[in-house]
KOLLOVEX-554256 format. One record per residue (C-alpha): x, z, y. Coordinates in steps of 0.25 Angstrom, whole numbers, padded with zeros to 4 digits, always signed. Each point is the difference from the previous one (the first is absolute). Example, Ala and Ser with C-alpha at 12.3 -4.5 7.8 and 13.67 -1.06 7.14 Angstrom:
+0049+0031-0018 +0006-0002+0014 
END
This chain:
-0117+0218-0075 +0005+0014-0006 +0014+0002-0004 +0005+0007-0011 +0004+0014+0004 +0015+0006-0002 +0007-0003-0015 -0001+0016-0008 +0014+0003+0002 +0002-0003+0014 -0001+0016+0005 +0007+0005-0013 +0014+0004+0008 -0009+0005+0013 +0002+0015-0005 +0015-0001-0001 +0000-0006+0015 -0002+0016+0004 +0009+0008-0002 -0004+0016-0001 +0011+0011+0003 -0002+0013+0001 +0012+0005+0009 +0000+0013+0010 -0004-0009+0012 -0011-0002+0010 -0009-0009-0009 +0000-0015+0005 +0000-0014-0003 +0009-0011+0005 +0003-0015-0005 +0015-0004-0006 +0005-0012+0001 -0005-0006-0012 -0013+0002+0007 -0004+0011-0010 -0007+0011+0004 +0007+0015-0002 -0007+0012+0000 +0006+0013+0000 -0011+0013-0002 +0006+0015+0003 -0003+0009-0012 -0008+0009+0011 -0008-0011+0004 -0003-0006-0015 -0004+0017-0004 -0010-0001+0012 -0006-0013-0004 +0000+0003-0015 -0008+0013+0002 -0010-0007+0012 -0003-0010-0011 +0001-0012+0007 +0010-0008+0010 -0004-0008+0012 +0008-0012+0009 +0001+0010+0012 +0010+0009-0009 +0009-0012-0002 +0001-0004+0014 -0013-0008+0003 -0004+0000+0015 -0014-0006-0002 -0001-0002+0014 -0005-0016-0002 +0016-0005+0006 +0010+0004-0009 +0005-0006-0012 -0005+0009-0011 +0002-0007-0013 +0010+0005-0006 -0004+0014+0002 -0014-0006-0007 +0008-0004-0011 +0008+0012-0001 -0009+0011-0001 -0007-0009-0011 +0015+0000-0008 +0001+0014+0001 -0015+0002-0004 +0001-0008-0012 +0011+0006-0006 -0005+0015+0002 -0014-0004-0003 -0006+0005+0013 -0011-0007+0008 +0003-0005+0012 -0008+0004+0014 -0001-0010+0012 -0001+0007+0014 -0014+0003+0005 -0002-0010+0012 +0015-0006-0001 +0002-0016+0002 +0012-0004-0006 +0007-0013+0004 +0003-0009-0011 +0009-0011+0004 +0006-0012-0005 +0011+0006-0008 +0000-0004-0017 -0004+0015-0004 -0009+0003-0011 -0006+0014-0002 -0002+0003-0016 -0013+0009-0003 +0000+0006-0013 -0006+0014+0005 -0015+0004+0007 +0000-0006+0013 -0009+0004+0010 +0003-0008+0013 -0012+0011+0008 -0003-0005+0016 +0013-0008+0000 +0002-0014+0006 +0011-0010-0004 +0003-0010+0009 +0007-0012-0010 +0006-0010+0011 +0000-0016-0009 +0006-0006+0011 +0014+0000+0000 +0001+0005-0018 +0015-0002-0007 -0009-0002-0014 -0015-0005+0000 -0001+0002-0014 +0007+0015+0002 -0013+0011-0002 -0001+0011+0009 -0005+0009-0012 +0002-0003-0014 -0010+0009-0009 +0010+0001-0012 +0001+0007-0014 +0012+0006-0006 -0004-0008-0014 +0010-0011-0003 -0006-0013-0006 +0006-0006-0012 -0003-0013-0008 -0004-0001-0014 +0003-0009-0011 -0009+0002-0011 -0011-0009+0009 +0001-0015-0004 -0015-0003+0002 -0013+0003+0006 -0013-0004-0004 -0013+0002+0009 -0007+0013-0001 +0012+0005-0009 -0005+0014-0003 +0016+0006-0004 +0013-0002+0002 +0010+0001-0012 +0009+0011+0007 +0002+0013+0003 -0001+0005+0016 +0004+0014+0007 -0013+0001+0004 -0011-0006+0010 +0006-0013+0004 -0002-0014+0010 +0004-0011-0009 +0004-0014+0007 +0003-0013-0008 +0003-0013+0004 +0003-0014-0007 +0008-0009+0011 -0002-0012-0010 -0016+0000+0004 -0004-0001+0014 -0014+0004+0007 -0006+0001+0012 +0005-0015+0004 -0008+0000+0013 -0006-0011+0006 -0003-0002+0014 +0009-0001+0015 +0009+0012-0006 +0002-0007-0014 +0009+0005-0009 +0006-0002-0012 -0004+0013-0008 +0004+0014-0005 +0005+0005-0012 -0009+0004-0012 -0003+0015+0006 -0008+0013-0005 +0000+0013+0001 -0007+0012-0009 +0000+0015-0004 +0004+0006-0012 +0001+0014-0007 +0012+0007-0007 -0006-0008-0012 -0001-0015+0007 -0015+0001+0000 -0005-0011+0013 -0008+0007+0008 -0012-0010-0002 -0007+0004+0013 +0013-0010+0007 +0001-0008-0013 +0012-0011-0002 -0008-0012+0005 +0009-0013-0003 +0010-0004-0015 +0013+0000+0000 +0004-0009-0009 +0015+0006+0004 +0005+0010+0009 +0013-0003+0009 -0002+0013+0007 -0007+0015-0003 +0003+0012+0009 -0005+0015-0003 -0003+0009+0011 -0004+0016-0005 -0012+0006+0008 +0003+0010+0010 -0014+0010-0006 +0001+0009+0012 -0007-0005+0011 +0006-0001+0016 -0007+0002+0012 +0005-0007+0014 -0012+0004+0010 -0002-0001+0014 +0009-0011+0009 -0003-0007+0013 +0008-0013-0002 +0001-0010+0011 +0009-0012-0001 +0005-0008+0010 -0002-0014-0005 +0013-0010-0002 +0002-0012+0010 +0006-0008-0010 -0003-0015-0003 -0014-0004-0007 +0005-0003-0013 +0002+0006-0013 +0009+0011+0002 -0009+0012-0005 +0003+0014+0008 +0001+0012-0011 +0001+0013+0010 -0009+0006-0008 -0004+0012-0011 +0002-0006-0012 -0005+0008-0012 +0008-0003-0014 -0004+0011-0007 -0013+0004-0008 -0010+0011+0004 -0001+0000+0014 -0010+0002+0010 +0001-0003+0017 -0011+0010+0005 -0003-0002+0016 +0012-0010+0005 -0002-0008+0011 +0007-0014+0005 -0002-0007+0011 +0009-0014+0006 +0002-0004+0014 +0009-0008+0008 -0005-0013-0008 +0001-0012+0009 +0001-0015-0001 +0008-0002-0011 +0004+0009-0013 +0004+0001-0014 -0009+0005-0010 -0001+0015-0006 +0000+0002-0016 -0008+0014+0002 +0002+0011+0007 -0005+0009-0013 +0007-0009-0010 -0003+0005-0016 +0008-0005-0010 +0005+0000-0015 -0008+0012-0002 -0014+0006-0003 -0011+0009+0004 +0003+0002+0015 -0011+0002+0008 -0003-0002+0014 -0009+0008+0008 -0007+0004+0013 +0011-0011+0007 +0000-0006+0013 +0005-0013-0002 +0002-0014+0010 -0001-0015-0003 +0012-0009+0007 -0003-0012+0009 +0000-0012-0009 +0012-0009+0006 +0002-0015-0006 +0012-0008-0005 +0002-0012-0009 -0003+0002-0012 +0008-0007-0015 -0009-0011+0001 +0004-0004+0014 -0011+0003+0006 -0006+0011+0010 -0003+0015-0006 -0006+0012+0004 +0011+0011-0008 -0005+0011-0007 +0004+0013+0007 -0003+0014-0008 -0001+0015+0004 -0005+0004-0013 +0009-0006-0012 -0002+0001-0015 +0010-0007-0013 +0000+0002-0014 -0007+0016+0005 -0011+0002-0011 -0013+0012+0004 +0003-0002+0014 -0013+0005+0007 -0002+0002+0016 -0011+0010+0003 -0007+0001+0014 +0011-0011+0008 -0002-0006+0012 +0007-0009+0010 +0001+0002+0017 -0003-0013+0002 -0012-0008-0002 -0002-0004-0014 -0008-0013+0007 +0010-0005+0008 +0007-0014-0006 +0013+0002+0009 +0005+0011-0010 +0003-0002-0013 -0007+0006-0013 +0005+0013-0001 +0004+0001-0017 +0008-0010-0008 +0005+0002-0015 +0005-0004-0013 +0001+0002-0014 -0008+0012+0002 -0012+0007-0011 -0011+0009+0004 -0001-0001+0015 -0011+0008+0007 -0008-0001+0015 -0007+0013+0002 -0006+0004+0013 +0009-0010+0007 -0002-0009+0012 +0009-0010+0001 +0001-0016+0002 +0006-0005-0013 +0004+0004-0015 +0006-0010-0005 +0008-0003-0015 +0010-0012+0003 +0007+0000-0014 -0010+0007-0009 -0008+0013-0002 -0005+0004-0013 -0014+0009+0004 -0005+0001+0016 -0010+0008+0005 -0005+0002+0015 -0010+0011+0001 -0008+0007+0010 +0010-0009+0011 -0001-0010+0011 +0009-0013+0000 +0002-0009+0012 +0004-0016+0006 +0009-0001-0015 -0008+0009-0010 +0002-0003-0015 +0012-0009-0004 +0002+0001-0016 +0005-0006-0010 +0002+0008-0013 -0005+0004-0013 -0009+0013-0006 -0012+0003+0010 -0002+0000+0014 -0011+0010+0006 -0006-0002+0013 -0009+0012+0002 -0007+0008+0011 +0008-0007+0009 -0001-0011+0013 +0006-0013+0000 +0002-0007+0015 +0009-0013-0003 -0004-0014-0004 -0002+0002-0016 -0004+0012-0005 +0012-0001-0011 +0011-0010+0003 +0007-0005-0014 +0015-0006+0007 +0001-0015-0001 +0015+0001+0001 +0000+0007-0014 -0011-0008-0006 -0012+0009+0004 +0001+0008-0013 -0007+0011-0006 +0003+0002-0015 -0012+0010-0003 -0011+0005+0009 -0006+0001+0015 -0012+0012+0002 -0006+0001+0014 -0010+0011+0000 -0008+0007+0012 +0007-0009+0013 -0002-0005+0012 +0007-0013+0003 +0000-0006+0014 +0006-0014-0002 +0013-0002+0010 -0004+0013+0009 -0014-0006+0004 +0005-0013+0005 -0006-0013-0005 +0006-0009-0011 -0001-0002-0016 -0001+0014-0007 +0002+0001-0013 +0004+0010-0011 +0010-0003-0009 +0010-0008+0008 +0011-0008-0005 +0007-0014-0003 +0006-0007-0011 +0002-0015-0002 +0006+0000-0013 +0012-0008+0002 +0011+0011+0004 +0006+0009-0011 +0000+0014+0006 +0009+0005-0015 -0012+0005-0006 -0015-0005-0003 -0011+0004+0010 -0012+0009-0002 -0013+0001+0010 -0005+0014-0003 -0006-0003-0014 -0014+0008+0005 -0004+0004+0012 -0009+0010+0002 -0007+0004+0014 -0010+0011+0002 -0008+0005+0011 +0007-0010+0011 -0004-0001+0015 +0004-0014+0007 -0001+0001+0016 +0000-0015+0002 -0010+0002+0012 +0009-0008+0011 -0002-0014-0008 -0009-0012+0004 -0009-0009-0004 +0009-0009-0009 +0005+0011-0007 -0002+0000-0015 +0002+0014-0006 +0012+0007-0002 +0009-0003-0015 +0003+0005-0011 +0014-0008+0001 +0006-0007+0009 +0004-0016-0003 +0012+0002-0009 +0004-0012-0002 -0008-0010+0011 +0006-0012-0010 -0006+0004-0014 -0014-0006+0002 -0003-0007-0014 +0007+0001-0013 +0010-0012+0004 +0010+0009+0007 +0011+0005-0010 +0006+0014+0002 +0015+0000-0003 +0000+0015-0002 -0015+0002-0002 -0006+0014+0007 -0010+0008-0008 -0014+0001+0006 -0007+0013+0000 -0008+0002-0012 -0012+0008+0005 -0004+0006+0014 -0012+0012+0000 -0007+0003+0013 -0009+0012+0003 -0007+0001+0014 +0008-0008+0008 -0007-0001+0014 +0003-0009+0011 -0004+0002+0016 -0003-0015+0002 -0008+0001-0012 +0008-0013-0006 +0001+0001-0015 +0013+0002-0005 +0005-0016-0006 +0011+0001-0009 +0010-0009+0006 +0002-0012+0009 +0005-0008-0012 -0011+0002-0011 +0007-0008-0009 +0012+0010-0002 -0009+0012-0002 -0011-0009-0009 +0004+0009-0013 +0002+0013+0005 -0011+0009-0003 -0009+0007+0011 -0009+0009-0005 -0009+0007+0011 -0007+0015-0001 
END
């Protein structure tokens, strides 16, 4: 399960719990009573500062010596930063302390975090859901009237915009995403998100993928064009002790603002133990677009289990990399500490509502698209125990790349194992479930037919898979060949079974020099008769 990150305006008043004087005392920061935080910054100290050019947490009182509380210096020097428009400096070889206190630090400047380590302590936290940095922009969103109704593909919007902006409407009289399964629920309002230009031209590359027959809801949010920086960081967090249930942790950098890159952080989580409540991502993006993570350390959480909305026993999903509604969201050469292997950790990405998402260079054990992304790729990578999980629309790439969990592409059975578009797998090497012994297949996935998800469910209309390597060379005898599918519906075996809410079948499926180490053809499903009208055309 992945929860819904903080609503927009939740850190809109964080700004004005600091409070910047500039009197002709020893620069310091204390807490009143109300539990904000005061700074006061002496005219010779705010000179010095403005002409070095930038501002670091030692300046402001921060000890860095791994014991003390140095939050609200953290968050200080970033208030007075922001609002003179200076970069901010972390102390080489420093470890602050973070502790449990309800403090957020506000970045709107360059941040370079150098050699430093932060020390952020779960087990004993005020507020689970309060971040420990909020990557923010000065832009105010606002709502806009003239939209009534969407359709899919729209190409412009009927309205005037004060530049670049990140559009998000909603219809709360439609629900999707009805999921199915031990952590059922009931659904999610009618949700897309999409760029557009002064002029309201859609950016089509992150089209509107769903018609609104109404809209109930649109919010505008202007583009921040210049880019910030955040680089370096050694992030360590002791992990909360809390009850295994779903009470997500948010200590985390959550990034609301557009154009940002993370160069060279690191995080790492110890103090885990027998019991625990699940993390919502340690790098969490949201409502915004073109953020990039790169050259970034990562770690998946031990996977811990509760009962699930069906009553029954689940394994919960626990995040250190979090994406909703973010669009152009790329992360470039990012790894984890642990190993991507190992089934006691969980997959280390979960997201939502989110268009144009790129695996570059990355070793990691999942990606994973819980409510729908428009356009995947996965290039040049190496995926672990979880691999692919999709569902979606637009096309998902699989390229250059190495796939080491049970299917090479898992479409989610809780969302109706949908894919409203195309799958294109080129020049991989998949070693079905790490090399261990079982029932490979590519495309995996399953839908009965009788659950209505809020929407009508698509298997990748083609397939195409180029120049494909299967390392099934650990099987025995009895074993047939790895498929094309898996067994989506184990019950559909002749035409007398009646879908409610029937699922599309792909249409065609193209395959070029795919190679097996068993050298067992490759069948196209265990249940032939599901697949008896899709096209195969072999080169």
């Amino acid at each position: 399960m992945l929860k819904a990150t903080v609503a927009v305006g939740q850190f809109e008043s964080l700004s004005e719990e600091v409070v910047i004087t500039s009197l002709k005392q020893k620069t310091g920061v204390h807490t009143n009573q109300n539990g904000q935080l005061q700074v006061n910054v002496s005219p010779t100290d705010a000179h010095k500062f403005k002409t070095r050019g930038w501002v670091s947490y030692s300046d402001f009182g921060a000890r860095g010596d791994g014991k003390s509380d140095d939050m609200d210096a953290i968050a200080a020097v970033h208030a007075f930063a922001n609002r003179q428009g200076l970069p901010v400096k972390a102390d080489e070889g420093a470890t602050y302390y973070i502790g449990g206190k309800e403090r957020t630090a506000v970045i709107r400047t360059d941040t370079d975090f150098r050699t430093a380590s932060f020390l952020i302590d779960d087990t004993k936290v005020q507020n689970r859901n309060a971040s420990i940095f909020l990557v923010s922009s000065s832009l105010q969103p606002f709502e806009l009237k003239e939209i009534t109704s969407l359709k899919r593909n729209q190409e412009k919007i009927e309205a005037t915009f004060p530049g670049h902006c990140l559009v998000t409407v909603t219809n709360s009289y439609v629900q999707h995403y009805i999921r199915f399964g031990p952590n059922q629920n009931n659904g999610a309002a009618q949700t897309d998100i999409f760029l557009v230009d002064k002029n309201g031209k859609v950016d089509m590359k992150a089209p509107v993928i769903w018609d609104f027959d109404q809209i109930t809801e649109v919010s505008v949010l202007p583009i921040d064009e210049k880019p910030l920086t955040i680089t370096g960081g050694r992030f360590t967090t002791i992990a909360n002790r809390a009850e295994s249930k779903y009470t997500y942790y948010s200590r985390n950098i959550l990034i609301k603002r557009s154009h940002v890159l993370i160069d060279g952080l690191e995080h790492r989580i110890t103090g885990e133990g027998e019991q625990g409540a699940p993390y919502s991502g340690f790098l969490n993006i949201s409502d915004c677009a073109y953020v990039t993570i790169r050259n970034t350390l990562l770690t998946g959480h031990k996977t811990y289990t509760t009962i699930g909305a069906a009553g029954t026993p689940v394994s919960m999903g626990s995040y250190d990399i979090s994406a909703n509604r973010a669009l152009n969201v790329p992360f470039i050469n990012c790894s984890q500490t642990n190993d991507i292997n190992d089934r006691t950790y969980w997959g280390i990405l979960g997201s939502n509502y989110c268009k144009n998402m790129l695996y570059e260079g990355c070793v990691l054990s999942r990606f994973d698209a819980h409510m729908g992304v428009a356009n995947a790729t996965i290039r040049n990578s190496t995926l672990g125990h979880m691999g692919i999980n999709a569902i979606g629309s637009g096309t998902l790439t699989v390229e250059n790349s190495t796939i080491r969990s049970n299917t090479l592409v898992n479409l989610r059975s809780d969302y109706g194992s949908t894919w409203q578009g195309e799958v294109v797998i080129r020049n991989c090497l998949f070693i079905p479930a790490g090399g261990k012994q079982g029932s490979p297949s590519l495309i995996g996935g399953s839908n009965s037919g009788q659950h209505n998800f809020g929407y009508t469910c698509y298997m990748p209309e083609r397939i195409i898979i180029e120049n494909l390597h299967i390392d099934d060379s650990n099987y025995g005898e009895n074993y047939q060949g790895p498929a094309i599918f898996s067994n989506f519906n184990t019950h559909m075996t002749d035409d007398s079974y009646q879908e409610q809410f029937p699922y599309v079948i792909s249409r065609e499926i193209m395959l070029r020099h795919v190679t097996t180490a068993s050298g067992k053809a490759l069948r196209i499903s265990d249940n032939r008769f599901m697949f008896r009208n899709v096209k195969l055309t072999v080169q």
